[in-house]
C-alpha positions as CSV (number, residue, x, y, z in Angstrom):
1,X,69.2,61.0,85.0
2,X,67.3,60.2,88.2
3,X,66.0,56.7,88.8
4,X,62.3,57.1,88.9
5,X,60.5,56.8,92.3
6,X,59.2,53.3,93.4
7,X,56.7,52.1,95.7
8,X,57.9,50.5,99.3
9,X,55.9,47.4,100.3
10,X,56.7,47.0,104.3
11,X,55.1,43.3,104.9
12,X,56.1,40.3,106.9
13,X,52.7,38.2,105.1
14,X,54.8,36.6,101.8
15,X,51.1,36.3,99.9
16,X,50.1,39.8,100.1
17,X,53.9,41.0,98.6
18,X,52.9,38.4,95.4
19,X,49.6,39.8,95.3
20,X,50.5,43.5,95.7
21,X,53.5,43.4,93.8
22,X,51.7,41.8,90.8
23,X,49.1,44.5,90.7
24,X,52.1,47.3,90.6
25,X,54.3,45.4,87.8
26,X,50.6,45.4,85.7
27,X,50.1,49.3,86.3
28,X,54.1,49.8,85.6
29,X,55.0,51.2,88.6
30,X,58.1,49.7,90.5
31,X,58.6,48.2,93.5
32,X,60.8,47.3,96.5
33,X,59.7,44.8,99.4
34,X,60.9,45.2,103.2
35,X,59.7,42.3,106.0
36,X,60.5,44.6,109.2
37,X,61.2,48.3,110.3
38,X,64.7,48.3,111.1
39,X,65.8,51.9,110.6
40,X,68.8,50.6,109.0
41,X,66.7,49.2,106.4
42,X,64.8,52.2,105.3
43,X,65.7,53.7,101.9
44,X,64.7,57.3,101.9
45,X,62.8,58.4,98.7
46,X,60.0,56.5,97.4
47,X,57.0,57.5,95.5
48,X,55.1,55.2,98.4
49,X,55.2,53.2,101.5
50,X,52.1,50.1,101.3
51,X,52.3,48.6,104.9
52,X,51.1,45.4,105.4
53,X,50.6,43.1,108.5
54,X,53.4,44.8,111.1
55,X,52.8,46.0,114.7
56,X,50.6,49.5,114.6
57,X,52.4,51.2,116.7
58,X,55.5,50.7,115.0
59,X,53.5,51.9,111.5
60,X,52.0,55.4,113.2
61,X,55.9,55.9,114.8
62,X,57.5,55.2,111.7
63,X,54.8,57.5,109.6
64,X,54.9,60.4,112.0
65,X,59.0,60.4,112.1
66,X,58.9,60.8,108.4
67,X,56.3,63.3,107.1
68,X,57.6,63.5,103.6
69,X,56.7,60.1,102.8
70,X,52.9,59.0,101.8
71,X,51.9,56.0,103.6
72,X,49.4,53.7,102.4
73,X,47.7,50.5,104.5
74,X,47.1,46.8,103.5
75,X,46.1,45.7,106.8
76,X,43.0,46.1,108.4
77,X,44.3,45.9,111.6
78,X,46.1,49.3,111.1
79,X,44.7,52.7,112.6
80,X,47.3,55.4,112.2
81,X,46.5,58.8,113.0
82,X,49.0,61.0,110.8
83,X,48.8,63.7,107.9
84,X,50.5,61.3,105.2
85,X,48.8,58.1,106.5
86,X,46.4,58.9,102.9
87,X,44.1,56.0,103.2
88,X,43.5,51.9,103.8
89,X,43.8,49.1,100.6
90,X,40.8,47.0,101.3
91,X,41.3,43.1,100.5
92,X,41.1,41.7,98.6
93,X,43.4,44.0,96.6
94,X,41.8,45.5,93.6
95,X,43.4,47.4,91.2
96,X,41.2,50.4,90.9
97,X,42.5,51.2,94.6
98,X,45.4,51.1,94.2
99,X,45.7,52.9,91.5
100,X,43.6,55.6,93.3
101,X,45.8,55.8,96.1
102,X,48.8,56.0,94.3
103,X,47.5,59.3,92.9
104,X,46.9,60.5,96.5
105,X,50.1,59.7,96.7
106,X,51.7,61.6,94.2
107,X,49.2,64.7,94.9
108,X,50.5,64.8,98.4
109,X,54.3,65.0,97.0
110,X,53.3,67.5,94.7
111,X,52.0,69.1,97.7
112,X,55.0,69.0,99.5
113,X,57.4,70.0,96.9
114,X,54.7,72.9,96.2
115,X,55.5,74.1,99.4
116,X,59.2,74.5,99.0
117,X,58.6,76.0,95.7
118,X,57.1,78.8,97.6
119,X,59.2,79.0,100.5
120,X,61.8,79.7,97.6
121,X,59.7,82.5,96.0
122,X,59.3,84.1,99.2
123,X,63.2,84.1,99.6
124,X,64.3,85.1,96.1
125,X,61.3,87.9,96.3
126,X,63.4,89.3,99.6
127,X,66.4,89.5,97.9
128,X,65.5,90.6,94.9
129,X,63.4,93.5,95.6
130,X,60.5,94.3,92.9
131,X,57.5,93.8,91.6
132,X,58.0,95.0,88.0
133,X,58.3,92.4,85.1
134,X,62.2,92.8,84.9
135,X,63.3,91.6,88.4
136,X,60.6,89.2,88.2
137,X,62.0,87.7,85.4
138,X,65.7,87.5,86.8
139,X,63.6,85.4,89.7
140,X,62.2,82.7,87.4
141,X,65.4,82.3,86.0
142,X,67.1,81.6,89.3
143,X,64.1,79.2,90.2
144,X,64.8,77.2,86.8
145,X,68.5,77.2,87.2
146,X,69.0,76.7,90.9
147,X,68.4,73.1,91.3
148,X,70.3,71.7,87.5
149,X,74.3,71.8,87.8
150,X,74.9,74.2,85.1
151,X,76.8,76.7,85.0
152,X,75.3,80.3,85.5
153,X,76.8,83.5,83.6
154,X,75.1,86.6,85.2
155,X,75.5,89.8,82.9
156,X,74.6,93.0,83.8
157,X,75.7,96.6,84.8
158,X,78.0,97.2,87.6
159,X,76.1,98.1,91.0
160,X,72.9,95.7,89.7
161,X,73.2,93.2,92.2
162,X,75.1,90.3,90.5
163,X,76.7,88.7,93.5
164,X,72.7,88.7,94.9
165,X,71.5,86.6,92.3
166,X,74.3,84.3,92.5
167,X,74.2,83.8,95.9
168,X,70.3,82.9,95.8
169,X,71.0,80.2,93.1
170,X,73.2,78.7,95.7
171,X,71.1,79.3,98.6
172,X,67.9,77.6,97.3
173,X,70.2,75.0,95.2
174,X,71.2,71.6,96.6
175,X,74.7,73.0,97.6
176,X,73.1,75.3,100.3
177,X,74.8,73.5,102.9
178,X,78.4,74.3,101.5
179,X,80.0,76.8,101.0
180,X,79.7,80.5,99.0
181,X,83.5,81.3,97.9
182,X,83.5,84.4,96.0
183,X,86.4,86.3,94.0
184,X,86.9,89.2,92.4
185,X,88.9,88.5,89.8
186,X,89.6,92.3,89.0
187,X,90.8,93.5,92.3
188,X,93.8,89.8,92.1
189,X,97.2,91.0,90.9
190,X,97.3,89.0,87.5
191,X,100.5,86.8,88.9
192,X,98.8,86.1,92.4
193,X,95.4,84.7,90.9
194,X,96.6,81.1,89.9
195,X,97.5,80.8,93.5
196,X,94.2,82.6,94.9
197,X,92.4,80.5,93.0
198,X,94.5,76.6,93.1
199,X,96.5,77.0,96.0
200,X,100.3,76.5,96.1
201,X,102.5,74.4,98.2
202,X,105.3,75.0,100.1
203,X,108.2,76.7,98.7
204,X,106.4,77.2,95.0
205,X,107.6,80.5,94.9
206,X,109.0,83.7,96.8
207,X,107.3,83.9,100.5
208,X,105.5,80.6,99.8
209,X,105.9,79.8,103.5
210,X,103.4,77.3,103.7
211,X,100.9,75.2,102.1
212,X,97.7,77.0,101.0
213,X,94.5,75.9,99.6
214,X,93.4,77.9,97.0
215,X,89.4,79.3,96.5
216,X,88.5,76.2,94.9
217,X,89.7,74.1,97.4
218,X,87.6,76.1,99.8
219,X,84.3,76.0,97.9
220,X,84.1,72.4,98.2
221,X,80.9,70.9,97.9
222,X,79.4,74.6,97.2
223,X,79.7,77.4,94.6
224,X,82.7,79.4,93.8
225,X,81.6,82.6,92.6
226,X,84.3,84.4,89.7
227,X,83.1,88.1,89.9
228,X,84.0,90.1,86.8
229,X,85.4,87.3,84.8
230,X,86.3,89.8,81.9
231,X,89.1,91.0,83.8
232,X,90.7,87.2,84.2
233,X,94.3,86.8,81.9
234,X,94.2,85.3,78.9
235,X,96.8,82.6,80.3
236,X,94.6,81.9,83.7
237,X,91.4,81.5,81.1
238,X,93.1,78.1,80.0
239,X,93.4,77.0,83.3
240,X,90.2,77.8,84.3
241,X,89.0,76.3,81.1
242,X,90.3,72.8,81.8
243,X,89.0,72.9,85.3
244,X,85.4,73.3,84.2
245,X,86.1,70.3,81.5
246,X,87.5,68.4,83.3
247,X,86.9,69.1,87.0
248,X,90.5,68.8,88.4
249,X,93.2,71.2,89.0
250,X,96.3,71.1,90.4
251,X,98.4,73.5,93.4
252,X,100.9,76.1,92.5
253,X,104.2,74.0,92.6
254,X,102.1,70.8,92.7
255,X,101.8,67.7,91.0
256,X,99.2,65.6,92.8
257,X,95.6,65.8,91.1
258,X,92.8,67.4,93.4
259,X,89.0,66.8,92.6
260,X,87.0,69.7,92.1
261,X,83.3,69.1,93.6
262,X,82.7,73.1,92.8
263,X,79.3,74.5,91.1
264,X,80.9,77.9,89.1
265,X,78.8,80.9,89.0
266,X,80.6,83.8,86.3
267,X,79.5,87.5,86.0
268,X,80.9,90.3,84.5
269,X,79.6,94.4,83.5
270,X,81.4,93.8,79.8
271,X,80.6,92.6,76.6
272,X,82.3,89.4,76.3
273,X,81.5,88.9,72.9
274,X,83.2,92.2,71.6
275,X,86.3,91.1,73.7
276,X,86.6,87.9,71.8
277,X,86.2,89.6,68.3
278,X,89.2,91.3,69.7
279,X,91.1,88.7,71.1
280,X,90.7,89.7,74.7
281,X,88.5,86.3,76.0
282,X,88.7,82.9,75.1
283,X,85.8,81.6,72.6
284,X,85.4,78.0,74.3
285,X,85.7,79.4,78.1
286,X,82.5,81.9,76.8
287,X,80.7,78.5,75.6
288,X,81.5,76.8,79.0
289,X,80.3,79.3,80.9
290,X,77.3,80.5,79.1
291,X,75.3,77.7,79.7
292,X,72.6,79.8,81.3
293,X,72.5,83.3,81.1
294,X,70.9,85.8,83.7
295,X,70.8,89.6,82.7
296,X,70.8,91.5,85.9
297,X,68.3,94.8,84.8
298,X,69.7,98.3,85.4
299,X,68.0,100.3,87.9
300,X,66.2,102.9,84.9
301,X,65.0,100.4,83.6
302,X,63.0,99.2,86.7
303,X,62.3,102.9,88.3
304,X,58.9,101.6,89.6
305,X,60.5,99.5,92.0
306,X,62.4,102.3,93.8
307,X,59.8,103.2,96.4
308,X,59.9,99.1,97.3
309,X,64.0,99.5,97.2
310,X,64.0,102.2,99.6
311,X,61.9,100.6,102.3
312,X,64.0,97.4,102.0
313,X,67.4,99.5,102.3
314,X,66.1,101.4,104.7
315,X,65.5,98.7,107.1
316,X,69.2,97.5,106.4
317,X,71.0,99.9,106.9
318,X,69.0,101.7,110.0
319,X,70.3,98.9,112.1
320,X,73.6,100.1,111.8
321,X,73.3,103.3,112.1
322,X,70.8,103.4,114.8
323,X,68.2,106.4,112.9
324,X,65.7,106.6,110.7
325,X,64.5,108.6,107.8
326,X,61.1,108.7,105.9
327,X,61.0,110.0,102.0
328,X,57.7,112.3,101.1
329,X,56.2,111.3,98.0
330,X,57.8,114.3,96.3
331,X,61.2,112.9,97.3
332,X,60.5,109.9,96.2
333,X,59.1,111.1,92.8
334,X,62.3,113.1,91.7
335,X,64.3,109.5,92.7
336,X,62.2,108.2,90.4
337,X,63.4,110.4,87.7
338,X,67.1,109.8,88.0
339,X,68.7,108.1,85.8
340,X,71.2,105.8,88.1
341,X,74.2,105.2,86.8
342,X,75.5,103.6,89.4
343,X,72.3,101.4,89.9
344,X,71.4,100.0,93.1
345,X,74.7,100.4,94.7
346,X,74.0,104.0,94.1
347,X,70.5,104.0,95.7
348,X,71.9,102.0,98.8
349,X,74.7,104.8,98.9
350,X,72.4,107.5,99.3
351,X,70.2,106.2,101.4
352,X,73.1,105.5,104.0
353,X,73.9,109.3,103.1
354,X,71.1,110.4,104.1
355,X,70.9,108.4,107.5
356,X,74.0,110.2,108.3
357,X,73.1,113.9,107.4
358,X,69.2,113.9,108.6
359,X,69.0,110.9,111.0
360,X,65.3,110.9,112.2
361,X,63.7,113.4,110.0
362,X,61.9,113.5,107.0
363,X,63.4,113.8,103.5
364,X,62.1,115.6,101.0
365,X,63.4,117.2,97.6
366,X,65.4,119.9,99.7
367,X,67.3,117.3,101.8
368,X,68.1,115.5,98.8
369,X,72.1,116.1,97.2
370,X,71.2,119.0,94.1
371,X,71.6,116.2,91.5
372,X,68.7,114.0,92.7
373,X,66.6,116.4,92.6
374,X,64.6,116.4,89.4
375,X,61.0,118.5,90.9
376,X,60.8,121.9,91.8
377,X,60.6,122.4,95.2
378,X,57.4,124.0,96.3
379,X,58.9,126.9,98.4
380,X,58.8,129.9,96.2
381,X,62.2,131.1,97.8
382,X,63.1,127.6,96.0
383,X,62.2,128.4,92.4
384,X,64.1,128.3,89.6
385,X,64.8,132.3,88.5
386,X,62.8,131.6,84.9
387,X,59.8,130.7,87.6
388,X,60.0,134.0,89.9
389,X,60.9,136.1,86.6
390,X,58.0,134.5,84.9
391,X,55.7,135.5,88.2
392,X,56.8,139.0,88.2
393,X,56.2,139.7,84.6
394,X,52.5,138.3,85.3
395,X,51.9,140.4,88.7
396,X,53.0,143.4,86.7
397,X,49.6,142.9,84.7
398,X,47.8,144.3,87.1
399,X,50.0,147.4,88.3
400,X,48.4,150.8,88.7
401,X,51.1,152.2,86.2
402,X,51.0,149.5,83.6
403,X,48.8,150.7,80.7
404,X,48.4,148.0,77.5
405,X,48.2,149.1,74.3
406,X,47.4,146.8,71.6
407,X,49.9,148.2,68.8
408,X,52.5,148.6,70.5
409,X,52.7,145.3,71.9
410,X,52.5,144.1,68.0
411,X,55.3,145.6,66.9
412,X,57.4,145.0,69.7
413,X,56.6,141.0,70.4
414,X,60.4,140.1,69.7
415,X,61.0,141.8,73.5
416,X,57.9,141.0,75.4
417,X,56.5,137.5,76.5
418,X,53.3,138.5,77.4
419,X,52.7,139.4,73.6
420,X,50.6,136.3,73.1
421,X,48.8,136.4,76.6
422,X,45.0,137.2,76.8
423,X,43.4,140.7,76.3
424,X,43.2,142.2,79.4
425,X,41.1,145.7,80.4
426,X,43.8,147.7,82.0
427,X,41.9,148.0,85.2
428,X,41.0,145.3,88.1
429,X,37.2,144.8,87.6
430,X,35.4,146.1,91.0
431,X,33.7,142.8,91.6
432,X,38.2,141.0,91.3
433,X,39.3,137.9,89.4
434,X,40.7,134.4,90.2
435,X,44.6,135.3,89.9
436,X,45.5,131.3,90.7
437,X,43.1,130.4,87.6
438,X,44.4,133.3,85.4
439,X,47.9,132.4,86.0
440,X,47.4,128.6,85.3
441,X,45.9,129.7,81.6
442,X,48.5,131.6,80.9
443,X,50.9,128.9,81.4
444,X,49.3,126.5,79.6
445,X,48.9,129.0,76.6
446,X,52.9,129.4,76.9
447,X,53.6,125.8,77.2
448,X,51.0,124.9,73.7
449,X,52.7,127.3,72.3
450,X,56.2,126.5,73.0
451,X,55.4,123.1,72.2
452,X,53.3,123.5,68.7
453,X,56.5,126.2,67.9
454,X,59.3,123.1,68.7
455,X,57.1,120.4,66.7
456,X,56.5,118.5,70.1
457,X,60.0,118.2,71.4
458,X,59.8,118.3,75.0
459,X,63.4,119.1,75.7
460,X,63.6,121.7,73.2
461,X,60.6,123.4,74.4
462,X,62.1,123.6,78.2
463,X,64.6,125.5,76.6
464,X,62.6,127.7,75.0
465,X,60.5,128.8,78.0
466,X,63.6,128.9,80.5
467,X,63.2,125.7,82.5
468,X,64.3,121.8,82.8
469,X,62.6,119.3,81.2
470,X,61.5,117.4,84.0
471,X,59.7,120.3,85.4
472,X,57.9,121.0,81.8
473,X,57.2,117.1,82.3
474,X,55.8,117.8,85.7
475,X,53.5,120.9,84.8
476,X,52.4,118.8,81.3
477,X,51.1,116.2,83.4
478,X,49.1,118.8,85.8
479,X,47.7,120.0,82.9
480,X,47.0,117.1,81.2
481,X,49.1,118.0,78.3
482,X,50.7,115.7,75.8
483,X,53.2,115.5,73.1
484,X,54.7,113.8,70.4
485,X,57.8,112.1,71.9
């Protein structure tokens, strides 16, 4: 645990460091005494800095040069001009003051430390595109996580960003500044991965030219990331194991003992549990890694965020290919409704795709590949045969040959669909009628009754009247229809 923060008294007068650090020891708060301003001298983190009788100028240089530090003044003679310069002790020294300039003090840190919390945010909300309640849960996890030494297990489907999140827990974590090593453990021959990982020295084994340092070795002082950790041997789990206890390892055909200053980040798409009912992952190297768990969401389960994902692809990977495309809301609709499989790594596919085959246009559901697209298109050359069938039965209504009769179309409702339509004269009334409005009744009549007919069931209703689901979906909510799923 962290020592806690103490208050700096900078004074050459001995009298005021009794009398000030009297007043401190009675209000609990610790303190450290300094009779110059020798850079050498000056410890770095401090809950406060009380300067007493030293030149000014040195005071307002010293207090400008270090702007994360709250500086407080027990000397009259002091005027400093800076933003954490929070206010003058006036003598003699009461305790009430200082007491109330401490808490300036501590509001400004909060201040500061504020401020990185949201420069943070504003990262982790770049590279974790969304607004929805899923991704922004994965983001609070990373902001808890980031600056602790635990280790991080990310789970989630394949293509849901896993190597993301683990690279913004390093990013924003103390280990910034070194090094992100990652390995995909699947894609290692079994027999090469001690080495990829250790190291070996020279002449260890066959074509063992050299000395080599292994990934560990390399993410020194940073985060070594173990992608798909599922796929790992069963004998290379033990040796990872004892790393992770006891933070050591050793090269391929080595002996000598090599620290490991290494934070490890773990993922993997499979169910680690299951494959340690069946023997296929080591119970304690589970334990050790699973100290925090982040679920990486799949992308159907966060569909309201693929407008946002598109616009932040799109401006990746436009760059690169030097065009442009823009999605109508249609388009962007029937992307909406697919189910993703493949997750973000499939969105980010396609739209690449689709910089390639319509650079510079506009996308809509006809540009899209024929199993995106989950909307009728609004061409009537586009529609579905069921549609145009359904559109020429209704037209034939009102041709000069067709003549209705009521019987008839009893007894034979097993072969016609208009059956259950409205009674219609047989002739177009002189003064015309509305065939947009006469059309959209029939079709909600068909679809109440196809639904009341199939209990409710969406899907089995589509099939009943000829069409996909999503488009009964689509023309339910034009109508303002509902049903029991």
């Amino acid at each position: 645990m962290a020592a806690p923060l103490s208050v700096l008294i900078i004074d050459s007068n001995r009298e005021n460091l009794s009398m000030l650090s009297t007043i401190l020891s009675f209000i609990g708060e610790e303190c450290e005494f300094l009779d110059d301003l020798t850079a050498a001298a000056i410890p770095t983190r401090h809950k406060g800095v009380i300067f007493g009788e030293i030149a000014p100028s040195l005071a307002q240089d010293f207090a400008i040069k270090n702007p994360k530090l709250p500086f407080i003044g027990a000397c009259e003679s002091l005027d400093i001009s800076s933003v954490n310069y929070l206010g003058q002790l006036s003598q003699p020294f009461s305790y009430d003051d200082l007491t109330r300039l401490l808490h300036h003090c501590q509001s400004y840190l909060g201040k500061i430390g504020q401020l990185k919390d949201q420069s943070q945010h504003s990262y982790l909300l770049k590279m974790l595109v969304g607004k929805g309640d899923a991704i922004s849960e994965v983001r609070h996890m990373i902001e808890q996580v980031a600056g602790t030494a635990a280790s991080v297990l990310i789970l989630g489907e394949s293509g849901t960003g896993k190597e993301v999140v683990a690279r913004a827990v390093h990013d924003i974590s103390e280990r910034k500044k070194g090094p992100f090593v990652p390995v995909n453990c699947g894609a290692i021959p079994p027999d090469l991965l001690e080495s990829e990982l250790f190291g070996h020295e020279k002449g260890a084994f066959t074509g063992a030219f050299a000395a080599r340092k292994g990934r560990f070795e390399l993410a020194e002082g940073g985060t070594l990331f173990l992608d798909e950790i599922g796929d790992m041997p069963m004998p290379m789990q033990v040796k990872l194991l004892r790393v992770l206890q006891e933070r050591t390892f050793e090269r391929v055909g080595g002996s000598k003992s090599i620290q490991a200053d290494v934070r490890v980040i773990a993922a993997t798409h499979q169910r680690l549990e299951a494959m340690i009912a069946e023997g296929k992952f080591r119970e304690d190297l589970f334990y050790r890694l699973n100290v925090f768990p982040i679920e990486t969401p799949a992308l159907r389960q966060r569909q309201d965020d693929i407008p946002l994902l598109l616009q932040e692809l799109l401006s990746r990977h436009e760059v690169m290919h030097n065009a442009s495309v823009r999605f109508t809301q249609r388009s962007i609709e029937s992307l909406m409704l697919h189910a993703w499989p493949g997750n973000v790594r499939e969105l980010s596919n396609l739209v690449e795709r689709l910089l390639i085959l319509h650079p510079n246009k506009i996308v809509d559901v006809n540009e899209l590949p024929a199993k995106y697209r989950h909307l009728e298109t609004e061409d009537v050359e586009m529609e579905l045969p069921s549609a145009i069938a359904e559109r020429e039965a209704l037209l034939g209504i009102f041709n000069d040959d067709f003549v209705f009769d009521d019987e008839q179309a009893i007894e034979d409702d097993s072969t016609n669909a208009l059956t259950d339509a409205p009674m219609m004269a047989n002739a177009l009334p002189e003064d015309g009628v509305n065939l947009k409005d006469m059309l959209a009744e029939f079709e909600v009549d068909m679809i109440r009754q196809a639904l009341d007919q199939q209990a409710g069931v969406v899907a089995r209703a589509a099939e009943q009247l000829g069409m996909r689901r999503t488009t009964l979906v689509e023309k339910m909510k034009k109508y303002g229809l509902s049903s029991k799923e």
